[in-house]
N, C-alpha and C positions, 0 to 999 in steps of 0.2 A: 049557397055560394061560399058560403065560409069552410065545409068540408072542401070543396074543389080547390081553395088556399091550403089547405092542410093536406092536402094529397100532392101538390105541386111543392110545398115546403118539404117533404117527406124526400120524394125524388130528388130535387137538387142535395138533398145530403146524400142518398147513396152514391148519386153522381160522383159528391169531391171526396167520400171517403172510399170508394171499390176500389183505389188502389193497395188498400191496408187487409183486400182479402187475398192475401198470402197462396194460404192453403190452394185455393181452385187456381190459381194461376201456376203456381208449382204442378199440379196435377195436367193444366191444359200444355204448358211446355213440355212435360215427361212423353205426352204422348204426343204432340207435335215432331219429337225427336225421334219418332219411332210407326211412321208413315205405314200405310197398309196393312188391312188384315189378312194375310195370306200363310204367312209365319206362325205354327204353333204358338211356337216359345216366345216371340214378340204378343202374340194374343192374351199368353197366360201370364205373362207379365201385365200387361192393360187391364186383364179380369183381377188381376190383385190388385195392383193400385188403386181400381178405380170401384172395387166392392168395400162395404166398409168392414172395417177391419175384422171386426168378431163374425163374421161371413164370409168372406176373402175363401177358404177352403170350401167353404158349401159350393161358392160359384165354381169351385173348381172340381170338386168331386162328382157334381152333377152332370158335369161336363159343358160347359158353357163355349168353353174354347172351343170346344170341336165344334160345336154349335156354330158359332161365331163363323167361323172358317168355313163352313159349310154354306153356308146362306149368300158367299159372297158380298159382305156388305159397303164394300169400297164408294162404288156408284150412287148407291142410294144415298149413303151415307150424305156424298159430294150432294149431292140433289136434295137433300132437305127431307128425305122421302119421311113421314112421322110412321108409315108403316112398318119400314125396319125395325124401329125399335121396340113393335108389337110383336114381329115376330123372333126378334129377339130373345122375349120375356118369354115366349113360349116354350123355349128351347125343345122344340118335336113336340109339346103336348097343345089340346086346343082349346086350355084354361088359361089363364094369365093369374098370377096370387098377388098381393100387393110387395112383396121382394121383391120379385122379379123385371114386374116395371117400373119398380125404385130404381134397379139395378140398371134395366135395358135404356132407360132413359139419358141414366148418367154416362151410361156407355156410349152413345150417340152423341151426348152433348159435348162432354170429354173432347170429340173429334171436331166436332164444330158446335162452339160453345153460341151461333145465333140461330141455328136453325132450329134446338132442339128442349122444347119446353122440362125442365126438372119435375119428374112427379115424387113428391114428397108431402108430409102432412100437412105442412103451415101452405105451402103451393095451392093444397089441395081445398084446403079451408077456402082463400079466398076465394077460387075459382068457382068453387061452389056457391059462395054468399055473392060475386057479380053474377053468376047465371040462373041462381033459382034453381039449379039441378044438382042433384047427387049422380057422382061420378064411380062407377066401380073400377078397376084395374084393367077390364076388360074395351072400357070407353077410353082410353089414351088418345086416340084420333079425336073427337068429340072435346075433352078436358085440353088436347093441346090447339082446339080451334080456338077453344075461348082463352087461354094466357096468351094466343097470339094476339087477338084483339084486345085485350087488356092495352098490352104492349105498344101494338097501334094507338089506342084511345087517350093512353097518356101519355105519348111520346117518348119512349123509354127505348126507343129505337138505338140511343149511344152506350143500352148497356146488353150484353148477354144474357144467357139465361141463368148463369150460374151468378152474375148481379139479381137479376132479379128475385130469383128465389130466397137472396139473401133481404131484399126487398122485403117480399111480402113475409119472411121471419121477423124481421123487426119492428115493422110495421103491421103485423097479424091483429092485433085488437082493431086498430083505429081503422085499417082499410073492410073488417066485417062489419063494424058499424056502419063505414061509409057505403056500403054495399046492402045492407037490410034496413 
């Protein structure tokens, strides 16, 4: 009982501090301002902003944008769909790497920062330590079943995902314990 106080004390902080994460709210306005992917250059704009910086060209020389554009991902996007952002990361191939759905994820959430779980390493940690399962790049659909139930199970329904993940960053030790 006393971790489930320490996991609810935890939350009500991200709660009163997530307005001091600057960064993902500049990044969710940038592209709020800049609606649909249909536009090249509104795309390659998106894939830069939203790759992190020392990569920002790889997304781009690989071809991402086109990518992007190609797959039509307006709809899904709107819809929640967690598939888009698989086939995102694949950009034409039918591997997925761990960049890639670092990338395809953030890309997705970016546009709607509730539908779309962050996979990144501290994310990845605890969803592993609630579910007992090891997750490859490949299981997105699967790893973003369980941060949704997370999300559900502690009622973190008033924060995004891009709170969240900041969530389970600062809280990575105490929630693997609470978890194993």
């Amino acid at each position: 009982m006393k971790m489930d106080k320490m996991i609810e004390k935890h939350i009500n902080h991200i709660k009163d501090i997530r307005g001091y994460f600057l960064t993902d709210r500049k990044l969710i306005n940038f592209i709020r301002f800049r609606p649909g992917n249909q536009d090249i250059d509104v795309i390659k704009e998106k894939v830069m902003a939203v790759a992190n910086l020392d990569r920002a060209d790889y997304f781009i020389k690989c071809g991402f944008q086109n990518h992007i554009k190609k797959l039509q991902i307006d709809s899904p996007l709107g819809q929640g769909e967690l598939l888009i952002a698989v086939r995102v990361a694949q950009n034409g191939n039918d591997t997925i790497d761990y960049e890639n759905i670092e990338f395809a994820s953030r890309y997705c959430a970016v546009h709607h920062p509730t539908y779309f779980p962050l996979w990144n390493s501290h994310s990845l940690k605890i969803a592993e330590a609630f579910s007992q399962s090891c997750f490859s790049p490949d299981d997105y659909l699967e790893y973003g079943a369980v941060v949704k139930e997370m999300k559900s199970k502690h009622n973190l329904a008033p924060l995004n995902y891009f709170d969240i993940s900041k969530f389970f960053w600062i809280y990575q030790d105490d929630l693997i314990r609470y978890y194993t």
